[in-house]
TIVO-2410 file (N, C-alpha, C; in nm, 3 decimals):
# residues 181
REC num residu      c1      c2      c3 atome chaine
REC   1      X  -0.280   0.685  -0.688     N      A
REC   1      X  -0.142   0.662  -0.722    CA      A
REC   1      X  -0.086   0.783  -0.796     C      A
REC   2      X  -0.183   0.815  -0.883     N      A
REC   2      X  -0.087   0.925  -0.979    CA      A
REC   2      X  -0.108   1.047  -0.894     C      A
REC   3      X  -0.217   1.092  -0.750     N      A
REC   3      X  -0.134   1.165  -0.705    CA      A
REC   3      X  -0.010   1.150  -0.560     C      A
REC   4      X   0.033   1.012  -0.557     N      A
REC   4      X   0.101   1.020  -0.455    CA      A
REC   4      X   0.256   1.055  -0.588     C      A
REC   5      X   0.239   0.991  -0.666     N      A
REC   5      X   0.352   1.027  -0.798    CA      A
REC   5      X   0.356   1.184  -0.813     C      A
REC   6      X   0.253   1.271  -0.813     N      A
REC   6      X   0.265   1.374  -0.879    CA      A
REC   6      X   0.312   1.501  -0.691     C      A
REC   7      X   0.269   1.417  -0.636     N      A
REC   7      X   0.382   1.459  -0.482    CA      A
REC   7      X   0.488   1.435  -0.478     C      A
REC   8      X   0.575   1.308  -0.507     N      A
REC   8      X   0.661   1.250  -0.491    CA      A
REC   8      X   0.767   1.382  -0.596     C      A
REC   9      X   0.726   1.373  -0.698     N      A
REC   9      X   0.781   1.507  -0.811    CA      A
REC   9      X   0.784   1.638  -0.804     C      A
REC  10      X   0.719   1.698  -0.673     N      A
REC  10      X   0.701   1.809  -0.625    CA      A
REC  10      X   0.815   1.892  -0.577     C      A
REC  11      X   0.793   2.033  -0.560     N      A
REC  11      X   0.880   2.089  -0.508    CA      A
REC  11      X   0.917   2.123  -0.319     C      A
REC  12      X   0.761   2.015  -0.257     N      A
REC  12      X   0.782   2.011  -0.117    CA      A
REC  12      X   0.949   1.925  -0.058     C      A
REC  13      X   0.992   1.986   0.008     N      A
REC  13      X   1.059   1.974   0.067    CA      A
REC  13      X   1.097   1.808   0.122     C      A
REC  14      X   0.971   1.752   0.195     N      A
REC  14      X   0.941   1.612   0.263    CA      A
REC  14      X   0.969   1.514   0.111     C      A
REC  15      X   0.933   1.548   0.001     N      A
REC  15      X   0.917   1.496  -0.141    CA      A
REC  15      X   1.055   1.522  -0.195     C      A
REC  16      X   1.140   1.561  -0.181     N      A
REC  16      X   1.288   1.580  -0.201    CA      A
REC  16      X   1.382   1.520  -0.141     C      A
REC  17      X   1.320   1.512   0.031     N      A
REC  17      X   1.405   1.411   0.077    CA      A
REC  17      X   1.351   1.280   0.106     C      A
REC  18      X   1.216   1.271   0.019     N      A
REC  18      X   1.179   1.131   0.004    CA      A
REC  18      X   1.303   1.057  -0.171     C      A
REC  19      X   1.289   1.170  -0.192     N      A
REC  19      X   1.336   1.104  -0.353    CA      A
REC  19      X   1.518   1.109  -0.316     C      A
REC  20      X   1.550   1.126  -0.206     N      A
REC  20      X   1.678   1.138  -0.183    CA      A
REC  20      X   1.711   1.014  -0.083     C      A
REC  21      X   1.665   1.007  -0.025     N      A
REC  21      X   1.653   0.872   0.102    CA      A
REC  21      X   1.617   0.748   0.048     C      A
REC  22      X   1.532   0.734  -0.052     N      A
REC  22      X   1.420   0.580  -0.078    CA      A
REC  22      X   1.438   0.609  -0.273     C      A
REC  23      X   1.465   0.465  -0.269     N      A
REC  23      X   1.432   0.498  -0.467    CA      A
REC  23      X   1.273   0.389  -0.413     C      A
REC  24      X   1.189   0.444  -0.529     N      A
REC  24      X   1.053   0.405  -0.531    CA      A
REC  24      X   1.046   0.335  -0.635     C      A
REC  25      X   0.973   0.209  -0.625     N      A
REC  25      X   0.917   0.113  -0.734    CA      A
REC  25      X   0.793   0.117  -0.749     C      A
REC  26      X   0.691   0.179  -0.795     N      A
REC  26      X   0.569   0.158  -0.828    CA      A
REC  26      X   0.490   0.099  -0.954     C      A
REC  27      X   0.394   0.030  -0.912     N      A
REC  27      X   0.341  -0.071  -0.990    CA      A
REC  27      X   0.165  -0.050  -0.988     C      A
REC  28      X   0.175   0.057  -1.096     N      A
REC  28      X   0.008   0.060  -1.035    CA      A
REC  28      X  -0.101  -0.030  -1.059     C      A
REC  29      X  -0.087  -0.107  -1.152     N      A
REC  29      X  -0.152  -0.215  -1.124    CA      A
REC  29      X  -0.156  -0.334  -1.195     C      A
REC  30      X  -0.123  -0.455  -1.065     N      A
REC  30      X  -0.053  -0.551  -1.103    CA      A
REC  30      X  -0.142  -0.658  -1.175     C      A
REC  31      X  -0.272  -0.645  -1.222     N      A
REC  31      X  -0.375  -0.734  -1.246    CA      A
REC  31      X  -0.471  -0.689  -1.355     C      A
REC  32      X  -0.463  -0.564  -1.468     N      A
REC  32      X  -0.509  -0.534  -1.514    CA      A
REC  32      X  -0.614  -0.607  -1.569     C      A
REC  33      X  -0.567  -0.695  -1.610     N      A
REC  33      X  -0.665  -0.818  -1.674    CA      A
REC  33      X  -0.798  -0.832  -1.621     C      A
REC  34      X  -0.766  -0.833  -1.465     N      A
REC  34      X  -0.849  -0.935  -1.411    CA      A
REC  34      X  -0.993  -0.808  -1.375     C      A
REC  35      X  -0.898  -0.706  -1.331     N      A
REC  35      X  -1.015  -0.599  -1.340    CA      A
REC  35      X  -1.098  -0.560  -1.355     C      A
REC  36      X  -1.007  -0.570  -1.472     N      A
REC  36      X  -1.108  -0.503  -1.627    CA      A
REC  36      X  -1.255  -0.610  -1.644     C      A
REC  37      X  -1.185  -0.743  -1.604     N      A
REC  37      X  -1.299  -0.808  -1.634    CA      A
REC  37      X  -1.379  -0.898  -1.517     C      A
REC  38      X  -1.385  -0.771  -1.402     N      A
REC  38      X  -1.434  -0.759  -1.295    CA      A
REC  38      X  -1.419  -0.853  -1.192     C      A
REC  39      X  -1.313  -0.912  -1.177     N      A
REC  39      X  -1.232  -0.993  -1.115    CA      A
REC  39      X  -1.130  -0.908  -1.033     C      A
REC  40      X  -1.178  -0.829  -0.997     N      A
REC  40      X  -1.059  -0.737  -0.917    CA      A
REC  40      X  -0.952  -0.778  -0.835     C      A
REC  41      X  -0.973  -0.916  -0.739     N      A
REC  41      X  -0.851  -0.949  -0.690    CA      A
REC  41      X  -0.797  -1.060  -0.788     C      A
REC  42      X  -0.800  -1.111  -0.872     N      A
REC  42      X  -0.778  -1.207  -0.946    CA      A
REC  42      X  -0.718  -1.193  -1.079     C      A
REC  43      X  -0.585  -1.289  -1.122     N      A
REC  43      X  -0.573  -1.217  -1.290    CA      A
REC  43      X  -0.666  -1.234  -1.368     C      A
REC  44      X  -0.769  -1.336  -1.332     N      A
REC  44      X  -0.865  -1.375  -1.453    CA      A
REC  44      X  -0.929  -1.538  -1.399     C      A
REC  45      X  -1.022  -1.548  -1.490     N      A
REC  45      X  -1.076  -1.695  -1.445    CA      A
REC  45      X  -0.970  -1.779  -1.355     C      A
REC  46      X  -1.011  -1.837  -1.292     N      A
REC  46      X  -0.960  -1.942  -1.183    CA      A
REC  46      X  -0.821  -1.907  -1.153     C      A
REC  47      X  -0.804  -1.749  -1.199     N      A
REC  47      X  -0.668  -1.688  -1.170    CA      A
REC  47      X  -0.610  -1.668  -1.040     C      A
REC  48      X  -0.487  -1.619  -0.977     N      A
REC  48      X  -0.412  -1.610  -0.865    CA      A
REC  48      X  -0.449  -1.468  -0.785     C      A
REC  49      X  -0.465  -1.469  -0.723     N      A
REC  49      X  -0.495  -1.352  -0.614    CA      A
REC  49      X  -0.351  -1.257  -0.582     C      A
REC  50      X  -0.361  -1.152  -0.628     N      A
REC  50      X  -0.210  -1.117  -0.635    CA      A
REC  50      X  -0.182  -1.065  -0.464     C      A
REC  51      X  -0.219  -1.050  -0.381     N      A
REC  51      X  -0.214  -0.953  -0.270    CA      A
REC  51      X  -0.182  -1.125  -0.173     C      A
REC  52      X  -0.157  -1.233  -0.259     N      A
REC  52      X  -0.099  -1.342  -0.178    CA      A
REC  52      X   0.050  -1.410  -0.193     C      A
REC  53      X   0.147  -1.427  -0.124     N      A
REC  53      X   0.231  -1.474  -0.213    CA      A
REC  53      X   0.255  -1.608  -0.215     C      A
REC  54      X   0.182  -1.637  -0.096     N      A
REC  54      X   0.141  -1.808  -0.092    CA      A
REC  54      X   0.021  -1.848  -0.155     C      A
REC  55      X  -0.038  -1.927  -0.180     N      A
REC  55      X   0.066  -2.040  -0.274    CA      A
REC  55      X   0.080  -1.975  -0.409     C      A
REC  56      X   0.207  -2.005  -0.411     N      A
REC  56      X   0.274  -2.009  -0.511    CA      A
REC  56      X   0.228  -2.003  -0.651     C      A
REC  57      X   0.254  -1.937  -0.760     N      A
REC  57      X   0.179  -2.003  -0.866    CA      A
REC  57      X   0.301  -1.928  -1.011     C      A
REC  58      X   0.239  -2.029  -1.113     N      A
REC  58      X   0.299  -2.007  -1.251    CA      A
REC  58      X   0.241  -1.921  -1.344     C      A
REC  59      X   0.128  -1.827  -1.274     N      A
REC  59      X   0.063  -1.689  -1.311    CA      A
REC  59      X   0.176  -1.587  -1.370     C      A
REC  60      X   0.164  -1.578  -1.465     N      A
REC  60      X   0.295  -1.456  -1.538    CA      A
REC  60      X   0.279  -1.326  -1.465     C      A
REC  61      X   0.197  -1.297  -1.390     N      A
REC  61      X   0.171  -1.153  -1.308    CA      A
REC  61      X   0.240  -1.197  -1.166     C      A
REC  62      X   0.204  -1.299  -1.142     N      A
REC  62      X   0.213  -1.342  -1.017    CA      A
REC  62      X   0.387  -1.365  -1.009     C      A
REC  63      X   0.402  -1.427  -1.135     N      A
REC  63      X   0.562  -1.456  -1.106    CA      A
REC  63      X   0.661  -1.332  -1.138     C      A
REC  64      X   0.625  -1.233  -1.218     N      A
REC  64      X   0.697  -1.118  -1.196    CA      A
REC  64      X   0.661  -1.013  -1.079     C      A
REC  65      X   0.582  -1.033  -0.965     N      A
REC  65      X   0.560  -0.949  -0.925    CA      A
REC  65      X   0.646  -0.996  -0.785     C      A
REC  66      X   0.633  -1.129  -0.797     N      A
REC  66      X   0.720  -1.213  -0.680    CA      A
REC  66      X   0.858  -1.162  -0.741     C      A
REC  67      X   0.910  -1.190  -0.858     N      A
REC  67      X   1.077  -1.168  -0.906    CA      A
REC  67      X   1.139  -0.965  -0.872     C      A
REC  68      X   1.034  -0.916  -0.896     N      A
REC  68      X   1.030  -0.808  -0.816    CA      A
REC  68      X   1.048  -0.766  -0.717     C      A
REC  69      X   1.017  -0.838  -0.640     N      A
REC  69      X   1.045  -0.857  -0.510    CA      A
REC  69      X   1.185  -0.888  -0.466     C      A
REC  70      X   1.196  -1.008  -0.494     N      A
REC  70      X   1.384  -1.035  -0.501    CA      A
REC  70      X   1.462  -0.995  -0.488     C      A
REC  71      X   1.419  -0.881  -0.646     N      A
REC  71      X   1.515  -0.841  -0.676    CA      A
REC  71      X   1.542  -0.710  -0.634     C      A
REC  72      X   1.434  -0.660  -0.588     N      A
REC  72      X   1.452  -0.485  -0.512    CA      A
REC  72      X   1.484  -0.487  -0.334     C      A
REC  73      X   1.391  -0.655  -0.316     N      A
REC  73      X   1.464  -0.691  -0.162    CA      A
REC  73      X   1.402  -0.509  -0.074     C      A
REC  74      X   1.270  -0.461  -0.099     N      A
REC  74      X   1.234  -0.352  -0.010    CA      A
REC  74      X   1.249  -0.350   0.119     C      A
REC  75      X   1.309  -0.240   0.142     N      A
REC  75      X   1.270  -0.194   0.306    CA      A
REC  75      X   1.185  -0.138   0.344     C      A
REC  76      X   1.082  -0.082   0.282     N      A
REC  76      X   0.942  -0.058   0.263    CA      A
REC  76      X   0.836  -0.093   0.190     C      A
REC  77      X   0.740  -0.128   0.200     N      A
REC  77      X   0.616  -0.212   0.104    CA      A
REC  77      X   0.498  -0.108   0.120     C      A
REC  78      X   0.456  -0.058   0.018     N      A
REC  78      X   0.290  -0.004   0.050    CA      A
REC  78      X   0.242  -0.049  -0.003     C      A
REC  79      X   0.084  -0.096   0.007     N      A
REC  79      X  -0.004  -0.179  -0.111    CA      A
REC  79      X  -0.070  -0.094  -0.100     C      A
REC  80      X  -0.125   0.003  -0.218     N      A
REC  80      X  -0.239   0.096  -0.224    CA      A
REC  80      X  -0.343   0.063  -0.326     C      A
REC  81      X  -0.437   0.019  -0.257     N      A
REC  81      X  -0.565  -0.025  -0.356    CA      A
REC  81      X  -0.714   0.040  -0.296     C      A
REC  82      X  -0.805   0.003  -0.393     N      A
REC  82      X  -0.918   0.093  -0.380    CA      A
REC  82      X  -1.013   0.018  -0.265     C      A
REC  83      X  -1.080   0.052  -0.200     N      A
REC  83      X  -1.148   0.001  -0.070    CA      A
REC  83      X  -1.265  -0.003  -0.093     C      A
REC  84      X  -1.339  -0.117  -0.092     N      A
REC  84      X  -1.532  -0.136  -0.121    CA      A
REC  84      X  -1.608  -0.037  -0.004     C      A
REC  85      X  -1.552   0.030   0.073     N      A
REC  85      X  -1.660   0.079   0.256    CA      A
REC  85      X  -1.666   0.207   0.128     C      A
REC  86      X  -1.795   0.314   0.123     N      A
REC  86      X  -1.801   0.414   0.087    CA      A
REC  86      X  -1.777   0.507   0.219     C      A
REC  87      X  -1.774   0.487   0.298     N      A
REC  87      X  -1.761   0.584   0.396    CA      A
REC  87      X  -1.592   0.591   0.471     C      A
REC  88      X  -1.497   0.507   0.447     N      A
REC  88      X  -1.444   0.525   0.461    CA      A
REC  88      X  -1.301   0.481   0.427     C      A
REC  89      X  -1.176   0.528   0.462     N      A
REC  89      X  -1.087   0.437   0.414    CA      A
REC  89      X  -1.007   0.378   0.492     C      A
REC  90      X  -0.921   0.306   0.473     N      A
REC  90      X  -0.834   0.204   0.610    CA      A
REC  90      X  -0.687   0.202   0.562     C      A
REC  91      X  -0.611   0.201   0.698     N      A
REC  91      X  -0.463   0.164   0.702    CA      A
REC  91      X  -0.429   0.015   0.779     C      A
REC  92      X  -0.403  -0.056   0.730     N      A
REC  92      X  -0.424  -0.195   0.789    CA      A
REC  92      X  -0.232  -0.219   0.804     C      A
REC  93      X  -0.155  -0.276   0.916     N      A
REC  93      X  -0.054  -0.394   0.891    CA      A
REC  93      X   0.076  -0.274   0.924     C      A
REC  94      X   0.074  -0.142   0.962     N      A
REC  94      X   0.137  -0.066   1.035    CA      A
REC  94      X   0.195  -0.099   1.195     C      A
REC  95      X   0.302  -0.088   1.229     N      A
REC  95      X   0.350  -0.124   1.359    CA      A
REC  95      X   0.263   0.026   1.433     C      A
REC  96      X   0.268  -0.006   1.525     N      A
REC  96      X   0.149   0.084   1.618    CA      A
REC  96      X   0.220   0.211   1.640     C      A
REC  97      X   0.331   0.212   1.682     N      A
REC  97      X   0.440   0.350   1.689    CA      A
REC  97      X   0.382   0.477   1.555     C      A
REC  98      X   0.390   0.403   1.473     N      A
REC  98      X   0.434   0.489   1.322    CA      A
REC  98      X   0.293   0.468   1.302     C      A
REC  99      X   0.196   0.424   1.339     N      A
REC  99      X   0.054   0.455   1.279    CA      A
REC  99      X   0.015   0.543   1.359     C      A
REC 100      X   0.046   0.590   1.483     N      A
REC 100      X   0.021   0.689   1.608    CA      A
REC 100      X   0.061   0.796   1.506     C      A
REC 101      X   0.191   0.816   1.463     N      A
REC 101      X   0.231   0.946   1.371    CA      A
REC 101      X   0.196   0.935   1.259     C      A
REC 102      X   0.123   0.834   1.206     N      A
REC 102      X   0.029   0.882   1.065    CA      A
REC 102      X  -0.084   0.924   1.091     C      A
REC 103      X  -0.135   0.840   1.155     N      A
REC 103      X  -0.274   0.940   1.256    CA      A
REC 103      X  -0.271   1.065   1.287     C      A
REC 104      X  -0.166   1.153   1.309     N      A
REC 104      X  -0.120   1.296   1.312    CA      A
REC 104      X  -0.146   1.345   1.198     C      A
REC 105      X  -0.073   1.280   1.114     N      A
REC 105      X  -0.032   1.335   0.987    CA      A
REC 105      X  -0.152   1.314   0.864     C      A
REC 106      X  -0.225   1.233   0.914     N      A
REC 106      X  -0.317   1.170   0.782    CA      A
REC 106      X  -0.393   1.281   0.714     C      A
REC 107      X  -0.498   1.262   0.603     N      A
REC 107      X  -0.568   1.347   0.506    CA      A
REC 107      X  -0.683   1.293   0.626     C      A
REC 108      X  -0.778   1.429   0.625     N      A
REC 108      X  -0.903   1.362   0.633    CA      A
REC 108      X  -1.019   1.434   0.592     C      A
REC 109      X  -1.092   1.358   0.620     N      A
REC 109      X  -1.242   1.341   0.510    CA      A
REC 109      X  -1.328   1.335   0.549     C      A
REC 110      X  -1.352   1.428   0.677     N      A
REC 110      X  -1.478   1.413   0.791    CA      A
REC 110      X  -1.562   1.524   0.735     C      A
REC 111      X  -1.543   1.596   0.620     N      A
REC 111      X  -1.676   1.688   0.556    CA      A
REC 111      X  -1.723   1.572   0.455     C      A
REC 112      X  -1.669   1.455   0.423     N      A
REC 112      X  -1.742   1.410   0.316    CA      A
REC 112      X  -1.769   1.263   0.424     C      A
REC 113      X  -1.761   1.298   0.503     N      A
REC 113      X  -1.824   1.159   0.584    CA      A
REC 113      X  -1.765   1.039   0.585     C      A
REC 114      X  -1.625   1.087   0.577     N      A
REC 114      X  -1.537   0.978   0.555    CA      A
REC 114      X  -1.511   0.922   0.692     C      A
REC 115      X  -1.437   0.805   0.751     N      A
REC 115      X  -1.319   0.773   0.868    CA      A
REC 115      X  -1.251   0.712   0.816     C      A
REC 116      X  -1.177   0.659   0.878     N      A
REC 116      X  -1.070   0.618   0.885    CA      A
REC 116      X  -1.109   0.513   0.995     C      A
REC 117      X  -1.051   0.352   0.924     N      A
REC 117      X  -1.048   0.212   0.990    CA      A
REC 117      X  -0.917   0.169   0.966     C      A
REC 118      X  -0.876   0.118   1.140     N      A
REC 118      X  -0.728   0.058   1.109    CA      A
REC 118      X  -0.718  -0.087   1.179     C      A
REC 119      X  -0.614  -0.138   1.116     N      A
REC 119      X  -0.580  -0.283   1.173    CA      A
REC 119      X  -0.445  -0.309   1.192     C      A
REC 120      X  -0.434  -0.374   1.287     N      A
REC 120      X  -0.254  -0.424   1.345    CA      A
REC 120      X  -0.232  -0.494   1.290     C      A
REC 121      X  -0.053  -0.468   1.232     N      A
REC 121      X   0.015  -0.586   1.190    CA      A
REC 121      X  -0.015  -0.769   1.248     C      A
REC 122      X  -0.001  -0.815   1.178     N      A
REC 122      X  -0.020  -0.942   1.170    CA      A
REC 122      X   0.128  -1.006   1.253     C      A
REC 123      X   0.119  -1.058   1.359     N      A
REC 123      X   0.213  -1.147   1.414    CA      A
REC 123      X   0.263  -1.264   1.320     C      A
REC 124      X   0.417  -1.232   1.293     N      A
REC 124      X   0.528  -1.308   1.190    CA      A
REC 124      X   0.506  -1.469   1.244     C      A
REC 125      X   0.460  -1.551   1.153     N      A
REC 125      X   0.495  -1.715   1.219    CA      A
REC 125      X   0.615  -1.800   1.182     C      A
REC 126      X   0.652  -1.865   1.281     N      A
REC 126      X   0.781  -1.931   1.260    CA      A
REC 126      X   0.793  -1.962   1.081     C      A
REC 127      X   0.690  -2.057   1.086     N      A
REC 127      X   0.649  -2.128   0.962    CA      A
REC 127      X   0.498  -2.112   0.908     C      A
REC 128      X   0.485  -2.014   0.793     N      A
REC 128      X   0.387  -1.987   0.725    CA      A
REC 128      X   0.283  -2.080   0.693     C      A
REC 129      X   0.213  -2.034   0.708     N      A
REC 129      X   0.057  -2.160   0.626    CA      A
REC 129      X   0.093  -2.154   0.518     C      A
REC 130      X  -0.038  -2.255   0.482     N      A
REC 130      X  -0.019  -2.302   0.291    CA      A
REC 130      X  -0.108  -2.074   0.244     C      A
REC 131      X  -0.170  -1.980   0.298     N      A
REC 131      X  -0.158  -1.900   0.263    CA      A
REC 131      X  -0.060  -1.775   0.291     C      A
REC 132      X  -0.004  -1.698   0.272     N      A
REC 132      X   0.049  -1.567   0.318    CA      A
REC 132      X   0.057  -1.483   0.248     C      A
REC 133      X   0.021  -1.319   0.314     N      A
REC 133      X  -0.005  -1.222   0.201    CA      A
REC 133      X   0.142  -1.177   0.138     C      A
REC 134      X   0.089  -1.108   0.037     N      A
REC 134      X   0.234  -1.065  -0.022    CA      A
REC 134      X   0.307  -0.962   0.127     C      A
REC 135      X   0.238  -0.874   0.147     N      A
REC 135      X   0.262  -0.782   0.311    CA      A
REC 135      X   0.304  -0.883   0.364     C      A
REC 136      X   0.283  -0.969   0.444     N      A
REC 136      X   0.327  -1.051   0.546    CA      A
REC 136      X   0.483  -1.104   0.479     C      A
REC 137      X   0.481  -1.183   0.398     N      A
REC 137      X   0.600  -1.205   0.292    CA      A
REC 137      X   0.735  -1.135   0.302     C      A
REC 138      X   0.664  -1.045   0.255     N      A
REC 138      X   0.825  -0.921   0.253    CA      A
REC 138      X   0.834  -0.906   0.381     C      A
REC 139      X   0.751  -0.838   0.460     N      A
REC 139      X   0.785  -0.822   0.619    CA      A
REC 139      X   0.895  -0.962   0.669     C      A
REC 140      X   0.842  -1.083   0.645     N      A
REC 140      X   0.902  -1.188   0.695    CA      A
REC 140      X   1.031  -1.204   0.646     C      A
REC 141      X   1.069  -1.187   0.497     N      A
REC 141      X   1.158  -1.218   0.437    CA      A
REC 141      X   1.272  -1.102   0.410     C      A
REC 142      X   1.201  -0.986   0.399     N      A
REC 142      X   1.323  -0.888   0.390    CA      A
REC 142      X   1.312  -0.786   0.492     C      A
REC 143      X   1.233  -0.862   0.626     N      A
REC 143      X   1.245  -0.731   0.704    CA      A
REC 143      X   1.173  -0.607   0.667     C      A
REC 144      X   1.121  -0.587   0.606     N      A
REC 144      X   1.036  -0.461   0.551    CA      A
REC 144      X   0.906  -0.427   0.655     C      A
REC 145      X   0.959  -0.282   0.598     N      A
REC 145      X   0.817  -0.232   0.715    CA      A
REC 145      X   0.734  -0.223   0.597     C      A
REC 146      X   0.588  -0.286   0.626     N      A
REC 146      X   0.487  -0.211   0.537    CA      A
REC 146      X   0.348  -0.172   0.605     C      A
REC 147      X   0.271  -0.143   0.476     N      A
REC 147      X   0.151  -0.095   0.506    CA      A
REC 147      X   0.052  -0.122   0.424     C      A
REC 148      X  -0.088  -0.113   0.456     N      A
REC 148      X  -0.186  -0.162   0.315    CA      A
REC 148      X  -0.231  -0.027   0.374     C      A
REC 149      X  -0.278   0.059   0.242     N      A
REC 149      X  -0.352   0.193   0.226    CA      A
REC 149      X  -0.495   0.121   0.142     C      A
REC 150      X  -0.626   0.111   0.202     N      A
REC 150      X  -0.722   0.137   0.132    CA      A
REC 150      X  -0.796   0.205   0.098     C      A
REC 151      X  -0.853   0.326  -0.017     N      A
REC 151      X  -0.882   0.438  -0.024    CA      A
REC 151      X  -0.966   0.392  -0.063     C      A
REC 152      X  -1.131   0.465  -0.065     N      A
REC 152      X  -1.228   0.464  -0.115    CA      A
REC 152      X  -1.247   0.594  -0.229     C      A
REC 153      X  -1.306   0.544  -0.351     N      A
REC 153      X  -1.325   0.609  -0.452    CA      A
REC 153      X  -1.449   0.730  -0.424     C      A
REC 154      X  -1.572   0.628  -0.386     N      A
REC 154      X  -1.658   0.729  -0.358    CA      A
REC 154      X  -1.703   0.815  -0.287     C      A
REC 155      X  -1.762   0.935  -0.369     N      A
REC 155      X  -1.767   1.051  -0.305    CA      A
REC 155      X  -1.665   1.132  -0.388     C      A
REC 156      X  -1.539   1.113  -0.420     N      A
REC 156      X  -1.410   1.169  -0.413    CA      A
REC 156      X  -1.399   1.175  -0.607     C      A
REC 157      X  -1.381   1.306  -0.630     N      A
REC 157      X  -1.350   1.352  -0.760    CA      A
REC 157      X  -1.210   1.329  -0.801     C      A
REC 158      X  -1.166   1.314  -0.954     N      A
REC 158      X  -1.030   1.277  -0.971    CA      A
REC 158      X  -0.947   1.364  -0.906     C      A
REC 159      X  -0.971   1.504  -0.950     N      A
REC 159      X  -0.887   1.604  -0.844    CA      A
REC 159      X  -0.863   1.533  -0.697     C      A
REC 160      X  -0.982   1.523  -0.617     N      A
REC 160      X  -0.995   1.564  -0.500    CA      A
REC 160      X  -0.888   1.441  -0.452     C      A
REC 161      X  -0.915   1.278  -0.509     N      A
REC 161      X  -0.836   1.174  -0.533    CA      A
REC 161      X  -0.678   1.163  -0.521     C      A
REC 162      X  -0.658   1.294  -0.610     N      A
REC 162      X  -0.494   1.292  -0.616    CA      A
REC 162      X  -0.468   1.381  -0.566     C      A
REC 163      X  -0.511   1.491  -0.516     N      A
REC 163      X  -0.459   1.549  -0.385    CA      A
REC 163      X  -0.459   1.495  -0.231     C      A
REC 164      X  -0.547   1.378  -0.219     N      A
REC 164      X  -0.592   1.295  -0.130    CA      A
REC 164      X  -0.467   1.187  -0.083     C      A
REC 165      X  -0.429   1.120  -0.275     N      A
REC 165      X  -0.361   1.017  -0.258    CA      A
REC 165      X  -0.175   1.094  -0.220     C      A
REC 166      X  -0.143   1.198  -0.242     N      A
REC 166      X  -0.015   1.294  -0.252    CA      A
REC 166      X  -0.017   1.287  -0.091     C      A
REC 167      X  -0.146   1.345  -0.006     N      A
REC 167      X  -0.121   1.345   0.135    CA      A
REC 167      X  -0.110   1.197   0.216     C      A
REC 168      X  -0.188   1.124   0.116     N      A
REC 168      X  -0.178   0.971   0.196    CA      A
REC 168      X   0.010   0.988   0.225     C      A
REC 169      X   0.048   0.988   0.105     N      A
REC 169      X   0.210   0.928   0.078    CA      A
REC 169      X   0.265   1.025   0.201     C      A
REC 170      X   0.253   1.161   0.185     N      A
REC 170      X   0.319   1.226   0.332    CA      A
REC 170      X   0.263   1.214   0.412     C      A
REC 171      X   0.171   1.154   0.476     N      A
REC 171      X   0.176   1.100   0.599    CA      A
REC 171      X   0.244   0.936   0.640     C      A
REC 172      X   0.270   0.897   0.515     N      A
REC 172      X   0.333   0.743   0.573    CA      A
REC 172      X   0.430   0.818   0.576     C      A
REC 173      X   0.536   0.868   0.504     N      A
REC 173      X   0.666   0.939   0.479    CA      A
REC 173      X   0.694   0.994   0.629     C      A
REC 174      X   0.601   1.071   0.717     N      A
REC 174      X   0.566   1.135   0.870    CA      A
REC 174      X   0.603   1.012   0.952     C      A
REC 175      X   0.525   0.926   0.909     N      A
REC 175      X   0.496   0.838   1.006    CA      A
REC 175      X   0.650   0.721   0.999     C      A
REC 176      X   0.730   0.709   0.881     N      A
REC 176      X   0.846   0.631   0.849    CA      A
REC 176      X   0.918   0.718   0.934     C      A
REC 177      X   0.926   0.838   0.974     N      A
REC 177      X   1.006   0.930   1.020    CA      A
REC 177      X   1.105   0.888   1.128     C      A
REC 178      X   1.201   0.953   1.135     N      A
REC 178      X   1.262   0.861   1.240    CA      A
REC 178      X   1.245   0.889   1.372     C      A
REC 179      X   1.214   0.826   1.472     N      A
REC 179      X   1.157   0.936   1.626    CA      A
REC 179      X   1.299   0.952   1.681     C      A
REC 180      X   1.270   1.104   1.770     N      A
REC 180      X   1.402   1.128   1.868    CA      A
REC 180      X   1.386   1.040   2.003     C      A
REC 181      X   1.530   0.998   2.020     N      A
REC 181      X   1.509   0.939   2.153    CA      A
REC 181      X   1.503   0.993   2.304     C      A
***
């Protein structure tokens, strides 16, 4: 995160007319709690899974992160979190067009034995189950394009990390691009 931030602040060009086109909300992390006390998807004991927005809950993380939502109403969603595969990292929930041009554009990591694993958006249902991810959510509700970025830590030095995470962001930015017809 802090280096897709410390891109975003840059003097590249793509990063100028990102900060000119899109205001950015970032939230680096919505669960500290639960983390910390190795509950990583969870705020805490018998806590809410934040990466869901179904069902519902009276979780104080959970309910500002939903009111957030609301209230910014995105036309873009990225979820960038850390990925358990050591070997590699994944773009999951991309429409296939614009993952073809992140695939162009992506970082990669084939000296450290990295790949890259991807997965297709999830088909919108009339009427949601008793679960749905927060991604699916916004897509459904405000139309938003998104994406889940999972990066793997290991192997990868803080440097190497935030020069890593700066190129993740310009290649979605590539891939948001608008195509000629």
């Amino acid at each position: 995160m802090e280096g897709m931030v410390n891109y975003l602040l840059s003097d590249d060009p793509w990063a100028a007319a990102a900060r000119r086109d899109y205001d950015f909300f970032i939230v680096p992390m919505a669960n500290p709690a639960g983390a910390h006390n190795g509950m990583t998807l969870l705020t805490g004991p018998r806590g809410v899974h934040l990466l869901l927005a179904k069902p519902a809950s009276a979780d104080s993380a959970y309910e500002a992160m939903m009111k957030a939502g609301e209230r910014v109403r995105p036309a873009r969603f990225v979820d960038v979190h850390n990925w358990q595969r050591k070997c590699g990292d994944g773009l999951l929930g991309m429409e296939i067009q614009r993952r073809e041009r992140f695939l162009y554009y992506r970082p990669g990591d084939s000296q450290q034995g990295k790949r890259w694993h991807f997965g297709d958006p999830h088909v919108p249902c009339a009427s949601p189950g008793s679960e749905e991810s927060l991604a699916a959510y916004i897509r459904r509700e405000f139309g938003a394009r998104v994406a889940t970025l999972e990066l793997s830590w290991f192997g990868r030095s803080p440097d190497h990390a935030r020069r890593f995470g700066g190129r993740a962001l310009w290649a979605l930015l590539m891939g948001d691009a608008e195509l000629p017809d």
